[in-house]
PAKEMAR-879473 format. One record per residue (C-alpha): chain; x negated, y negated, z negated. Coordinates in steps of 0.001 Angstrom, whole numbers. Each point is the difference from the previous one (the first is absolute). Layout:
(pt 'A'; (X; Y; Z)),
...
//
This chain:
(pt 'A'; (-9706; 87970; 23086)),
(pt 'A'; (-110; -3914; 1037)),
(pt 'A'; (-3249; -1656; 475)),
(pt 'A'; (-1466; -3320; -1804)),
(pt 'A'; (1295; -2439; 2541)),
(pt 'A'; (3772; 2115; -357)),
(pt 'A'; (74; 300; -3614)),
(pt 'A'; (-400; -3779; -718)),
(pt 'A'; (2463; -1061; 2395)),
(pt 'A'; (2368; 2598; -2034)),
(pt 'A'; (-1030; -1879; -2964)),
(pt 'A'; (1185; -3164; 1031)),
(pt 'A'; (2805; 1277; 1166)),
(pt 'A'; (1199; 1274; -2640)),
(pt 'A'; (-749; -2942; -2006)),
(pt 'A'; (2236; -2107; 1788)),
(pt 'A'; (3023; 2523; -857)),
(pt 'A'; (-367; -119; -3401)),
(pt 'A'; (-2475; 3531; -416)),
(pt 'A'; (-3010; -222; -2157)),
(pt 'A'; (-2305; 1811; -2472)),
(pt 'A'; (326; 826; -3755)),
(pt 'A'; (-3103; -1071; -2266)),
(pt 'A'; (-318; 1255; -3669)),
(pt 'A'; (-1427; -1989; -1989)),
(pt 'A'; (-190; -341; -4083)),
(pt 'A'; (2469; -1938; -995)),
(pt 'A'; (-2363; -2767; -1275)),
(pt 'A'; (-1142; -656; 3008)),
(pt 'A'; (3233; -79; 1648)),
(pt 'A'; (1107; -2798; -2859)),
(pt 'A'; (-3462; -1939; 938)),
(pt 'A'; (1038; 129; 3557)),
(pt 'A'; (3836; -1042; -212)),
(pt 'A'; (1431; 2663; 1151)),
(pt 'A'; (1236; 2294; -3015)),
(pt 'A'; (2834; 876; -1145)),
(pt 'A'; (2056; -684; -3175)),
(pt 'A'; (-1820; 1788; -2842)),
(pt 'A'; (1846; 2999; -491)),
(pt 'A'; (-1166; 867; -3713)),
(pt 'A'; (-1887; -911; -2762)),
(pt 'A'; (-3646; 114; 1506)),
(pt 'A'; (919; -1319; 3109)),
(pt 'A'; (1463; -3589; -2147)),
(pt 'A'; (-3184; -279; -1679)),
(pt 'A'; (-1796; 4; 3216)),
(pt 'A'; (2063; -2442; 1537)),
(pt 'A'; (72; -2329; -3203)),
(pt 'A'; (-3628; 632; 28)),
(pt 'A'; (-66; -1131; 3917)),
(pt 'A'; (2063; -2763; -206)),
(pt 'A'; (-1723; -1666; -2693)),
(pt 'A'; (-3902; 284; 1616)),
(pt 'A'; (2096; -1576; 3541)),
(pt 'A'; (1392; -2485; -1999)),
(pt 'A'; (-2935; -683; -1737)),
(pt 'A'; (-1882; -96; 3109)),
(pt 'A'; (2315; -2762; 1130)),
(pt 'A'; (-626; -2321; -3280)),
(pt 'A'; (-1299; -3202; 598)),
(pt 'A'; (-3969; -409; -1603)),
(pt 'A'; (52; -1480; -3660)),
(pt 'A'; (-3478; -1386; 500)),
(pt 'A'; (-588; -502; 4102)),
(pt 'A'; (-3572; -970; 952)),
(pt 'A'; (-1826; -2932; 25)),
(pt 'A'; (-2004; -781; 2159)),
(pt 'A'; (-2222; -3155; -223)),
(pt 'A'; (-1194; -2207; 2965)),
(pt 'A'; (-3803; 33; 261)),
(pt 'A'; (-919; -2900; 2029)),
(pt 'A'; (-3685; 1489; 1216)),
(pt 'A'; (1897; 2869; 1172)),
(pt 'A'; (2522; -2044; 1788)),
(pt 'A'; (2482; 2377; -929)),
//
């Protein structure tokens, strides 16, 4: 059994030659973060159309951007 200090020097180690973990995660989440893959079937496409469309919402330019008025008393 390795200690703290051996085990994350074993991490990092094996980092560097290509060895990692495995996370599961729902696939929505793995959409929201990038990293899934292809959808697969049915239900996975409507997540990913559903995905894709609040990122690329997200990315829209604002149809009404603020206004904000000088207020000379203020000085700002």
């Amino acid at each position: 059994m390795a200690g703290p200090v051996a085990v994350g020097g074993i991490n990092q180690t094996a980092k560097r030659f290509g060895f990692g973990s495995k996370e599961v995660v729902a696939y929505i989440s793995a959409c929201k973060r990038g990293i899934a893959p292809k959808p697969a079937n049915e239900a996975q496409q409507k997540i990913w159309d559903k995905v894709q469309k609040e990122k690329n919402e997200a990315l829209k330019e604002p149809t009404s951007p603020i206004k904000i008025k000088y207020n000379p008393k203020k000085g700002r």
